[in-house]
Structures are given as C-alpha cells and as structure tokens.
C-alpha positions as CSV (number, residue, x, y, z in Angstrom):
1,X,-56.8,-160.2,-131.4
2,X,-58.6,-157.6,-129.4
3,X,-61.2,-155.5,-130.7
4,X,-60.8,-151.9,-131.4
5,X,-57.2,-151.8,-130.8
6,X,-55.3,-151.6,-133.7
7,X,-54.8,-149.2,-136.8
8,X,-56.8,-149.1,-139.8
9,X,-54.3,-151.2,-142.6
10,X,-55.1,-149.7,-145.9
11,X,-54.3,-148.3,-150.0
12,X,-52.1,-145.3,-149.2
13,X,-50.6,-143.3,-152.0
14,X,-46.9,-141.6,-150.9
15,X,-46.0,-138.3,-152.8
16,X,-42.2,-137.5,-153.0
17,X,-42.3,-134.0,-153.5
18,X,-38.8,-133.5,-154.4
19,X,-39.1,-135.9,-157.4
20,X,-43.0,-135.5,-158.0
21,X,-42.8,-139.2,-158.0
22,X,-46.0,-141.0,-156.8
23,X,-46.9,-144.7,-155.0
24,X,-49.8,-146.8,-153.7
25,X,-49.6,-149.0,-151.0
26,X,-50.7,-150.0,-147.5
27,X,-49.7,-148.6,-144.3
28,X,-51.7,-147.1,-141.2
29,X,-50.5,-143.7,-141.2
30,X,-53.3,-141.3,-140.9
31,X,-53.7,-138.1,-143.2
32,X,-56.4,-135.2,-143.9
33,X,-55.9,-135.1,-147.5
34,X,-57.3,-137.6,-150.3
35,X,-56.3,-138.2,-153.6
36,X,-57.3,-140.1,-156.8
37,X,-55.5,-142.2,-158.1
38,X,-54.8,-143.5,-161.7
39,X,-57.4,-145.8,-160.8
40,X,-60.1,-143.5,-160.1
41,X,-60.5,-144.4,-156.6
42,X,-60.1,-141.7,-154.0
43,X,-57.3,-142.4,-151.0
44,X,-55.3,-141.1,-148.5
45,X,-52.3,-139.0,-149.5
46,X,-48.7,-138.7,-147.3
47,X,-46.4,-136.0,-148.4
48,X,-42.8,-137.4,-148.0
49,X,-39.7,-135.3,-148.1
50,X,-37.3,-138.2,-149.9
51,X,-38.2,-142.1,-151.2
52,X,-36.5,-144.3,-153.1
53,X,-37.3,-142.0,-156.3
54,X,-35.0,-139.6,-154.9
55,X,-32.7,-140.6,-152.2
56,X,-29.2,-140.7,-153.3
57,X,-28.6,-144.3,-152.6
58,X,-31.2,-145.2,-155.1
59,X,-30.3,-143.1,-157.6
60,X,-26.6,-142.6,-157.7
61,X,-27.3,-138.8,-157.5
62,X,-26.5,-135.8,-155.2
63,X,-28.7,-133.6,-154.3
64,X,-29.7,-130.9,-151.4
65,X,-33.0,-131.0,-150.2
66,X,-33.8,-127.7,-147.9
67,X,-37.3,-128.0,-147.3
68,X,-38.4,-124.5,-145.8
69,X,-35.4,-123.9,-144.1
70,X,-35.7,-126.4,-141.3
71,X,-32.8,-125.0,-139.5
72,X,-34.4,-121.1,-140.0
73,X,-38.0,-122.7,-138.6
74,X,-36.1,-124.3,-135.3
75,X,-34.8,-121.0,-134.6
76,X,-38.0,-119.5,-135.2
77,X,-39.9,-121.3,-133.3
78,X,-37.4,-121.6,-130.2
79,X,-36.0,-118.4,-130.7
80,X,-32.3,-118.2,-130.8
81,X,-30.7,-115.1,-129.9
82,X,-28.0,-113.3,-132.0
C-alpha cells in the first residue's frame, strides 16, 4: 500500500443523541471533539442523529425526530420567498 494515502483507522465513540445512547468502535471519520470513555481513555466523539438504539426498525418504536428544524434551516439558508 502506498504511504500517506489512506485514513487514520481508529477507537471512535458514536453518540445517539436522540436516545443518549453511547458506542466505541473504529472508523476513520474525523471529529474536533474528544471524549472519555468508561475506560478512562480519551477519543474521538461523532454526534449521530439515529443508530440502532433508536431507529424504528431496531426498536419496534415510532418516533419523530426534528432535529432543529432541518426544513426551517434550508429555507433559511436559501431563502424561500413567501
């Protein structure tokens, strides 16, 4: 493999906000923000929107996730006219 080239593979934890519901594993998706773990190790913290804590598939449950008004932001940002 070539040098230099490819993502750093490492501990990640994955926060579903919508369940508060927490996981470590690996991936190469880069983030600002740390956190420590159970462990007491510092790592890299995602935010996720929905995971398998909370999707309904998983859990057999309904439920509306409206995370800051994503339709109000669009129209915000690109400025729809009334």
């Amino acid at each position: 493999m070539k040098k230099g080239i490819h993502p750093e593979y490492r501990e990640v934890v994955f926060h579903d906000q919508s369940s508060d519901f927490k996981f470590l594993t690996r991936s190469t998706v880069e983030t600002a923000e740390t956190i420590v773990w159970e462990d007491g190790k510092e790592y890299p913290l995602v935010k996720v929107e929905i995971s398998s804590a909370s999707h309904p598939f998983y859990t057999g449950k309904n439920i509306f996730v409206d995370t800051a008004g994503r339709v109000d932001k669009f129209y915000q940002k690109y400025g729809k006219k009334n």
